[in-house]
C-alpha positions, 0 to 999 in steps of 0.5 A: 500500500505505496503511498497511501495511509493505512486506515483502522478499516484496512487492518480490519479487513486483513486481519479478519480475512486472515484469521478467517483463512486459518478457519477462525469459527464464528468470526465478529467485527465490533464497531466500539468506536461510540463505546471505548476511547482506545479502539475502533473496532475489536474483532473476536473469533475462536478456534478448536484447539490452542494450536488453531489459536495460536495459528489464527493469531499469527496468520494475522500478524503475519498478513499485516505485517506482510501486506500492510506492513503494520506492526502490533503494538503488543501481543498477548497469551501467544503461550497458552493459547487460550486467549491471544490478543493482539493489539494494533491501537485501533484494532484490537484482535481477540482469538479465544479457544472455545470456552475462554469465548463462553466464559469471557462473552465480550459479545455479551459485555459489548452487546452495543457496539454494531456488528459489521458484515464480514470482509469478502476476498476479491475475487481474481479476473479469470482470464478471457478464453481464447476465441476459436478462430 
């Protein structure tokens, strides 16, 4: 992204595509920007085992860095798995293992903050076919 000012909404965006590429399960985007004066938008999701946590969360800071080449201002629970956060200021990443999510219910406790639709991939141009001649 040459040139241009990396916004909340792209880190938004690669983060959730990138975490749901590593099949980040029931997958949200909260808009707290009305809520909380630290952040815009929080994005939680969980994965099946603290392996698949692990890996959602470094796919996201990977993709990031990688692609927008943003870096996290902390990443925290990285060890147990269970709970990863990983905080870009405006964007805060939140990957639970399935019953930290329960337990915690940040959707319950952000019950206020609008939800967002999920980000889509582009989809690549196919190639035009050859025309038979």
């Amino acid at each position: 992204m040459e040139d241009q000012a990396i916004t909340a909404e792209d880190i938004t965006k690669r983060a959730a595509l990138s975490a749901l590429g590593r099949k980040a399960e029931e997958l949200i985007i909260l808009d707290v920007r009305e809520l909380v004066s630290y952040a815009r938008y929080f994005i939680i999701c969980h994965g099946s085992s603290s392996r698949q946590v692990a890996a959602i969360a470094d796919a996201v800071r990977v993709d990031v860095r990688d692609e927008l080449e943003e870096l996290p201002l902390g990443i925290e629970g990285m060890q147990s798995g269970r709970w990863v956060l990983v905080d870009y200021g405006d964007v805060v990443v939140h990957v639970f293992d399935q019953h930290q999510r329960s337990f915690y219910d940040l959707e319950g406790l952000w019950v206020d903050a609008p939800r967002l639709p999920l980000p889509e991939e582009p989809v690549p141009a196919r190639p035009a076919a050859a025309s038979p001649m």
